[in-house]
C-alpha positions as CSV (number, residue, x, y, z in Angstrom):
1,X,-42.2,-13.2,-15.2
2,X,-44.4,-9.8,-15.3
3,X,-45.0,-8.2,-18.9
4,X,-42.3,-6.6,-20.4
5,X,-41.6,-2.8,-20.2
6,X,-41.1,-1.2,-23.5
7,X,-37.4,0.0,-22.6
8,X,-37.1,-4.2,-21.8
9,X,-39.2,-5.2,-24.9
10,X,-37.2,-2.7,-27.4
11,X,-34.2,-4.5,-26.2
12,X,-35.5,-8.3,-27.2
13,X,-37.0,-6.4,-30.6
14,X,-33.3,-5.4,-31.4
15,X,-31.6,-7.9,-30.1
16,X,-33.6,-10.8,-32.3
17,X,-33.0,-8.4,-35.2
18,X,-29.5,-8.4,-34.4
19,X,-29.5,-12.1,-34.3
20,X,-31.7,-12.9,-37.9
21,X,-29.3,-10.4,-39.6
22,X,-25.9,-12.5,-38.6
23,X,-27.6,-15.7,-39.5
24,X,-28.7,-13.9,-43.1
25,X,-25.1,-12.1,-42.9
26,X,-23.4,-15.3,-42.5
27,X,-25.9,-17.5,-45.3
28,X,-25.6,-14.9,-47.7
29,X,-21.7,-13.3,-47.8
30,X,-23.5,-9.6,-47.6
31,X,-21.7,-7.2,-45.9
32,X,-24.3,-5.0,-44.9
33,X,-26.6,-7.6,-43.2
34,X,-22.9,-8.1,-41.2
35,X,-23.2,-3.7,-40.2
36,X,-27.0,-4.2,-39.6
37,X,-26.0,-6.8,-37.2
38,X,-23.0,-5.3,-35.6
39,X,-25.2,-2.3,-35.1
40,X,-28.4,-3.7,-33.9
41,X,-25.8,-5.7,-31.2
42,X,-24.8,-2.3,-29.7
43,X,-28.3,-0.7,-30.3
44,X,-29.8,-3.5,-28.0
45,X,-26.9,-3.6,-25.3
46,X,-28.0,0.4,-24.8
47,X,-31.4,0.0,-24.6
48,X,-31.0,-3.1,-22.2
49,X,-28.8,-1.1,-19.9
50,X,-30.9,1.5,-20.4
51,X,-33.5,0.1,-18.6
52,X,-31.2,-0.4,-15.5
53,X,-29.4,3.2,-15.6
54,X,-33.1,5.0,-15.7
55,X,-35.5,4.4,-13.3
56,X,-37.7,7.1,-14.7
57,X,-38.1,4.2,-17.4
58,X,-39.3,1.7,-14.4
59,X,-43.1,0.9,-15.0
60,X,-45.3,-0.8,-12.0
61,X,-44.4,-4.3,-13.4
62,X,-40.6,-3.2,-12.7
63,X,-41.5,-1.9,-9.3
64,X,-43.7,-4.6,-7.9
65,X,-42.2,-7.9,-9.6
66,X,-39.8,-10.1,-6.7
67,X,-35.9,-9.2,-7.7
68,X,-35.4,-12.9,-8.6
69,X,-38.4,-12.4,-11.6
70,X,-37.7,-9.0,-12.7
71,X,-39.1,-8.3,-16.4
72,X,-35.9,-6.5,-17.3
73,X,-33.9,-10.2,-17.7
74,X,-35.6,-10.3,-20.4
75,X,-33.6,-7.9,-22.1
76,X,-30.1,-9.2,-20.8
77,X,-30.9,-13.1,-21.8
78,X,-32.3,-11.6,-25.9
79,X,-28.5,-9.0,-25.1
80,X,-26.3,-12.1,-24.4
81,X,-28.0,-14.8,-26.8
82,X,-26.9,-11.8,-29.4
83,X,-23.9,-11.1,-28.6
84,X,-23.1,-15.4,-28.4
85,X,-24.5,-16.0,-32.4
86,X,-22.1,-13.2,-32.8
87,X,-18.9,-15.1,-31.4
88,X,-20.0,-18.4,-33.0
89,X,-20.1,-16.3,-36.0
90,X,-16.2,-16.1,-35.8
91,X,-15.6,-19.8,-35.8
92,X,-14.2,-20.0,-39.6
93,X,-11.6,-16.8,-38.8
94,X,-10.8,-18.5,-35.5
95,X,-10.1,-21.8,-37.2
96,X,-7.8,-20.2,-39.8
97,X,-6.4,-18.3,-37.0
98,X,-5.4,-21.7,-35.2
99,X,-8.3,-22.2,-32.9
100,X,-10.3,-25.6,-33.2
101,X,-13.9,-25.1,-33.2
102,X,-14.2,-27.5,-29.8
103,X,-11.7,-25.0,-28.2
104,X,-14.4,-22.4,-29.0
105,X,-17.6,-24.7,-27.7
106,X,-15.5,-25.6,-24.8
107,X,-15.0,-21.9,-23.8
108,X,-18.5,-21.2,-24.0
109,X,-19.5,-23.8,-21.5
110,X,-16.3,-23.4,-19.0
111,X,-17.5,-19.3,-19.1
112,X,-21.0,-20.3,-18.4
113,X,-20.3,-22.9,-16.0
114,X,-18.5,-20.5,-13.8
115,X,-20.6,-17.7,-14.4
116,X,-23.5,-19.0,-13.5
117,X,-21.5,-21.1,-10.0
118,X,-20.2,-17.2,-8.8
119,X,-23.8,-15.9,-9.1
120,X,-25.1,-19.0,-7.7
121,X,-22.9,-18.7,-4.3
122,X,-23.8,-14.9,-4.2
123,X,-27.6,-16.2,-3.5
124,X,-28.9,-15.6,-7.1
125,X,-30.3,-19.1,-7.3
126,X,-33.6,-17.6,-9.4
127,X,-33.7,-19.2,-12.9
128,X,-33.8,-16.0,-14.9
129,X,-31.0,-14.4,-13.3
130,X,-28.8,-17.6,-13.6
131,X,-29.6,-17.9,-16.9
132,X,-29.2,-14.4,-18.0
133,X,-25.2,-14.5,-16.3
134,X,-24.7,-18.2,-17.4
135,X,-25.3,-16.6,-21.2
136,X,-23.3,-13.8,-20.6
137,X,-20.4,-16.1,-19.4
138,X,-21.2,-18.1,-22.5
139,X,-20.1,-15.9,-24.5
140,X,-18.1,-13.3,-22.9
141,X,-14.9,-16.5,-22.1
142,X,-14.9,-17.1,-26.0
143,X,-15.1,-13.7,-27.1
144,X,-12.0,-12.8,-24.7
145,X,-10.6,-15.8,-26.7
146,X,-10.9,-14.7,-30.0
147,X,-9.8,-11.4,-29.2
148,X,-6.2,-13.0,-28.6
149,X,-6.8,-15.2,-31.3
150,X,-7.5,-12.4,-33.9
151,X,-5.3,-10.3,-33.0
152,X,-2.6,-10.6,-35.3
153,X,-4.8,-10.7,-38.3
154,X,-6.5,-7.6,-37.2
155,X,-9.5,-9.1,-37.3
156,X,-10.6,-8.5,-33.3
157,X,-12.7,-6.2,-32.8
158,X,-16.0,-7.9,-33.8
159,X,-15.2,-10.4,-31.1
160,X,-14.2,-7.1,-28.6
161,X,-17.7,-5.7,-29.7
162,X,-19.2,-9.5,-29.0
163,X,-17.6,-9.2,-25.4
164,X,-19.0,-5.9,-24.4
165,X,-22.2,-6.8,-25.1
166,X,-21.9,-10.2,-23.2
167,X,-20.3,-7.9,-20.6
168,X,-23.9,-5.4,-20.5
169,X,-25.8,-8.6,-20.4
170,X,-23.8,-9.4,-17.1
171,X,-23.8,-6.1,-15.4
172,X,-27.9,-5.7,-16.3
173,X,-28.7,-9.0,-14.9
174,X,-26.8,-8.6,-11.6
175,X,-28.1,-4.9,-11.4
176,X,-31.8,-6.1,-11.5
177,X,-31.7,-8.4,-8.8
178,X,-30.0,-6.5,-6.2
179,X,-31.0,-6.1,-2.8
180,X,-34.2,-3.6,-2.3
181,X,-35.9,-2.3,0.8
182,X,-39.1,-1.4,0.3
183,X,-41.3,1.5,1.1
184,X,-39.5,2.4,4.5
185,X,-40.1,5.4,6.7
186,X,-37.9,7.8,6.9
187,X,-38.4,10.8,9.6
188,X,-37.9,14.1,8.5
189,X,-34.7,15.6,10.4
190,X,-33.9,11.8,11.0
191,X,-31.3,9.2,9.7
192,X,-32.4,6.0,8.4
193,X,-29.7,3.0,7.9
194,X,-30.6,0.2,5.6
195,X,-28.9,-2.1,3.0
196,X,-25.1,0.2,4.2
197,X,-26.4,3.5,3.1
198,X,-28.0,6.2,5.1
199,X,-30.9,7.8,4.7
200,X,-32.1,11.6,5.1
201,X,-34.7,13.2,4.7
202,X,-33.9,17.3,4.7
203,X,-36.8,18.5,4.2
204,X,-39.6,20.1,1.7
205,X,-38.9,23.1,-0.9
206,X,-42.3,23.9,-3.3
207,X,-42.8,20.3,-3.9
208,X,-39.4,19.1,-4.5
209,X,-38.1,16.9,-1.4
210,X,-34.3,17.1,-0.5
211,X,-33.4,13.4,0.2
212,X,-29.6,12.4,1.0
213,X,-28.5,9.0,0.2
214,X,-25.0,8.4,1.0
215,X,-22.5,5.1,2.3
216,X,-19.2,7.2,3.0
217,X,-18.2,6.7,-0.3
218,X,-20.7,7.4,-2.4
219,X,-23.3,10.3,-2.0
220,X,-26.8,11.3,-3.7
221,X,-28.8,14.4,-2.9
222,X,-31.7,14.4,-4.8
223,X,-34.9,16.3,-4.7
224,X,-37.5,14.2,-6.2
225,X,-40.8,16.1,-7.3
226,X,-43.8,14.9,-5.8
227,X,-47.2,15.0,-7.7
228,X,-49.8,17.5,-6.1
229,X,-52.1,14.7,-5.1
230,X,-49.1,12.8,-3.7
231,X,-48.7,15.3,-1.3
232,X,-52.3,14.8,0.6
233,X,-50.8,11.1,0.9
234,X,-51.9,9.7,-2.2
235,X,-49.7,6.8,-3.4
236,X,-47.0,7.9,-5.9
237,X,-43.4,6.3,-7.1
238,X,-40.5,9.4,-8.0
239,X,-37.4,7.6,-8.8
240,X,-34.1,9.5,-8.3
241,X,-30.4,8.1,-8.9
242,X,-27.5,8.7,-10.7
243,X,-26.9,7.2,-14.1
244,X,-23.8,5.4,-13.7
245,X,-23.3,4.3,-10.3
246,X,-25.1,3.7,-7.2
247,X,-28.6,2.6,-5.7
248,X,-32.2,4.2,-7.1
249,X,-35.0,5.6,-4.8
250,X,-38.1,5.3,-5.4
251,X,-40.0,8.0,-3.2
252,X,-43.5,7.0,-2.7
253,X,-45.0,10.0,-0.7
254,X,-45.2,12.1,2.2
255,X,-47.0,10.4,5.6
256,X,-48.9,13.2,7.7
257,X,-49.4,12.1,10.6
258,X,-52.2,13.5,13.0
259,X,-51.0,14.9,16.2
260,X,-54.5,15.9,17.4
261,X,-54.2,12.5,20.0
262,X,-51.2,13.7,21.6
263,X,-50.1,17.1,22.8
264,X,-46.4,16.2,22.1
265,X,-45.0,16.3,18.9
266,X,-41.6,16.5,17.1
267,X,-40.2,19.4,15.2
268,X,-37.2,19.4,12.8
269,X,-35.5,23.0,12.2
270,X,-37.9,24.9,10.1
271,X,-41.3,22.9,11.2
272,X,-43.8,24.1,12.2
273,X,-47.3,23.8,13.5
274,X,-50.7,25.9,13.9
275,X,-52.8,26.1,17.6
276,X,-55.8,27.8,18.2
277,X,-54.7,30.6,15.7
278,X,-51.0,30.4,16.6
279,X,-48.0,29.2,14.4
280,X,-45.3,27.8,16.2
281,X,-41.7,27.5,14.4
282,X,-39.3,25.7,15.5
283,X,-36.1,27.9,14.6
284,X,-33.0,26.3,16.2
285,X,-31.3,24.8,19.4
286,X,-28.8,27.2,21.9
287,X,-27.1,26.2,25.1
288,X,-25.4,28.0,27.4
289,X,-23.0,26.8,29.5
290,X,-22.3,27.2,33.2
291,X,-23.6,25.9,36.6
292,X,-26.1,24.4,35.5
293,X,-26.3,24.4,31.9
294,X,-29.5,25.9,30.2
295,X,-30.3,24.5,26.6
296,X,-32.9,26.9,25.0
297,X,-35.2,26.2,21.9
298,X,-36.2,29.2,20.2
299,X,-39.7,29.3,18.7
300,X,-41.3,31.6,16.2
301,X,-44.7,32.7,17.2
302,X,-46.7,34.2,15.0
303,X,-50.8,35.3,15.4
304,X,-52.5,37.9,13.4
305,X,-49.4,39.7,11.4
306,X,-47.2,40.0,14.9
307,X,-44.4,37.3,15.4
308,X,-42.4,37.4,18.7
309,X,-39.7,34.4,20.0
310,X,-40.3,32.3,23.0
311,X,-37.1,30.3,24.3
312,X,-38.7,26.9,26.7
313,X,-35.6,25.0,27.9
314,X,-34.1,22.4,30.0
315,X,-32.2,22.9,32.9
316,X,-29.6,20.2,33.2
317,X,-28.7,19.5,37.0
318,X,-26.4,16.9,38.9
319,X,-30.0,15.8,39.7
320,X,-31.3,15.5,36.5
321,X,-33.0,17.7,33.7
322,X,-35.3,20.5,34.4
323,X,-38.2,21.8,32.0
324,X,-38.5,25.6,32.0
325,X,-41.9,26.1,30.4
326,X,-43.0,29.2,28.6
327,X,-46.5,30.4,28.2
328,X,-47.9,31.3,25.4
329,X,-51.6,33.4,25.2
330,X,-54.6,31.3,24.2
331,X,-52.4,27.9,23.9
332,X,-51.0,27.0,27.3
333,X,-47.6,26.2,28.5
334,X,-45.1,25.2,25.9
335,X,-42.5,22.5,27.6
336,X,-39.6,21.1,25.8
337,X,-39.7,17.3,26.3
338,X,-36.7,16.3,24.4
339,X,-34.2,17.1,22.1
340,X,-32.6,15.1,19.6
341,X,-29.6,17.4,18.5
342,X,-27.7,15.1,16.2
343,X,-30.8,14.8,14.0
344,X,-31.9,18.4,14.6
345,X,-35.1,18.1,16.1
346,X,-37.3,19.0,19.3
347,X,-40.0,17.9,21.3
348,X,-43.0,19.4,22.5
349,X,-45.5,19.6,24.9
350,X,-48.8,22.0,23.4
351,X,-51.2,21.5,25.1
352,X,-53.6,22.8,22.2
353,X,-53.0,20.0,20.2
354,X,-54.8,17.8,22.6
355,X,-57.9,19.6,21.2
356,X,-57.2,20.6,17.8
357,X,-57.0,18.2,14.1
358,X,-53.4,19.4,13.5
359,X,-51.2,17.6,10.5
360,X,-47.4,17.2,11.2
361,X,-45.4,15.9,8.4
362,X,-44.4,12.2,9.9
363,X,-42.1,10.3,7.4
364,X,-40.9,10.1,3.8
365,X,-41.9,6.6,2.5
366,X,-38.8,5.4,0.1
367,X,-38.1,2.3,-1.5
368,X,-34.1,1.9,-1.9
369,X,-32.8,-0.5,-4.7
370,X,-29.3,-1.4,-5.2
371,X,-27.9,-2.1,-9.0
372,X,-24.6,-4.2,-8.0
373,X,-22.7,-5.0,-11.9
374,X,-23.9,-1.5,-12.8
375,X,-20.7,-0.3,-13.3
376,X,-19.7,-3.0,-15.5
377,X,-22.5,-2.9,-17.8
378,X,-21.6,0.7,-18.4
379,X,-17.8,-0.3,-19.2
380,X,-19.2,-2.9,-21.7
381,X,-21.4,-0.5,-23.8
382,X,-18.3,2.1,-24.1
383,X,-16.0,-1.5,-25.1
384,X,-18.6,-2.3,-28.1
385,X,-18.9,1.4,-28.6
386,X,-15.1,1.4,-29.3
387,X,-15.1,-1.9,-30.9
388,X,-17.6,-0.3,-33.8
389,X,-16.8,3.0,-34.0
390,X,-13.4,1.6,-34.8
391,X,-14.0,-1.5,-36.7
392,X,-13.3,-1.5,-40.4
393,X,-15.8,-1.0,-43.2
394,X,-15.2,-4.1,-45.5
395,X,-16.5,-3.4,-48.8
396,X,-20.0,-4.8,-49.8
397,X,-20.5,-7.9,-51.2
């Protein structure tokens, strides 16, 4: 497993902490060591699902390491090893309360046991991540347990505040090995499908890039902020996501392609391109119907301060399609090749660009990552959260 990142390591700090003080608590009869521990608990269940919920916390190690070794486990095995010495802490009340100590021990290895067999059959056959849910399991049954148990003496919320932090270590542990496609193209005005959600890229505004990320459900727009030198093609990783639910992106730059090899190139609404002193913007598509039908791409020309609008089409026949060029001074005859209307874009033939170094922007390059159990850990964090805020201050020993 790769070096831990400090969101990660804070969370094994805290957690061990949270672990030494119930062992003292327990030793000792002190009260306070019992708060320090109960405190440290939810402290360490934040910061580990902290490290899920924001990427902007995701360091290289995070972004490189294989799903099944992800440096973040870390924090979910230190989360549920807490929040287990914190159950087995509540053996004596349980046994006054009715509960046999093996009743307790066997709940712990029944929870595990089947914890560890669901993530198993979902593929998750790594041994950190089977770990990190067998733990959770381990002491998430037992906890459930001695909620029931400790009811009636009014004595169950340290076990609820046990359970929702076994419950973060689940949720953090299936969230860091989810699925992840990695550092895919995606054409600007296109639609890119991967892992069930699509993928858009809209377009550029002053260094922000619109990117929609959406399943029919569930929809992102985010415009991630791209370093200067990212934007000349230099390697970069921009995370964007919601906090609570949903994949992350991690955008990873802009490809400009050269289109100085080719006098065709694609234009998405708003693109445009410079020839031989000329800029060429594509504005939008229009068709007119009839006998035969004429579909028209307007273009922005602009040379010298003066702009004017050329409109090349296609004339579509019951023999086939028909380019109607339109010539443009100093470049050549501008030819609509294709049109790709459900994506917004159009092709074209300049024949200037045969001759001239002329950068088109080619693709968005984004990493997609999907946090299954995300939601969950979120419920546990606002279960302990309850659990403490409401728990009862015993007096100090």
């Amino acid at each position: 497993m790769s070096a831990l990142e400090p969101t990660t390591a804070g969370a094994v700090g805290v957690a061990a902490l949270a672990a030494i003080a119930r062992v003292a608590a327990d030793r000792f009869a002190a009260a306070r060591l019992t708060h320090v521990a109960e405190w440290s608990l939810l402290a360490a269940s934040a910061l580990a699902l902290a490290s899920v919920a924001l990427p902007q916390a995701w360091t290289a190690s995070v972004l490189h390491a294989p799903p099944l070794q992800d440096p973040r486990l870390g924090g979910s095995i230190a989360v549920a090893i807490a929040a287990l010495m914190a159950v087995l802490a509540l053996s004596p009340a349980l046994v006054a309360a009715g509960a046999g100590t093996v009743s307790v021990v066997s709940a712990s290895a029944i929870g595990g046991a089947i914890a560890a067999a669901m993530v198993a059959f979902l593929g998750l056959r790594g041994g950190l991540p089977v770990t990190a849910v067998a733990l959770g399991g381990a002491a998430l049954a037992p906890a459930l347990i001695a909620v029931v148990r400790l009811a009636r003496a009014g004595a169950w919320r340290p076990a609820l505040l046990a359970g929702g932090a076994a419950l973060v270590a689940v949720g953090t542990a299936l969230a860091c090995c989810g699925a992840r496609a990695g550092d895919m193209p995606v054409a600007k005005g296109a639609v890119a499908d991967t892992l069930g959600y699509m993928i858009a890229w809209r377009g550029s505004d002053d260094g922000a890039i619109e990117v929609d990320v959406t399943n029919g459900r569930w929809q992102l727009d985010a415009r991630p902020m791209l370093p200067v030198s990212s934007t000349s093609g230099a390697a970069a990783h921009v995370p964007f996501g919601k906090l609570f639910t949903g994949p992350v992106g991690i955008l990873h730059g802009i490809d400009s392609t050269a289109a100085a090899q080719h006098p065709l190139v694609w234009l998405a609404k708003g693109d445009s391109v410079s020839v031989a002193g000329a800029s060429l913007r594509f504005v939008r598509f229009r068709i007119e119907a009839g006998t035969p039908v004429h579909m028209y791409a307007d273009i922005a020309v602009s040379r010298g301060g003066a702009s004017s609008t050329i409109s090349p089409a296609v004339r579509a026949t019951s023999k086939g399609e028909e380019p109607i060029p339109v010539v443009v001074d100093g470049v050549g005859s501008i030819v609509v090749a294709g049109m790709d209307a459900d994506h917004g874009r159009v092709a074209l033939v300049i024949p200037g660009l045969a001759q001239e170094s002329v950068s088109v922007p080619a693709a968005a390059h984004v990493t997609l990552a999907l946090r299954p159990g995300l939601e969950a850990a979120w419920l546990g964090l606002a279960i302990g959260l309850l659990a403490l805020l409401r728990m009862p201050r015993s007096k100090p020993a």
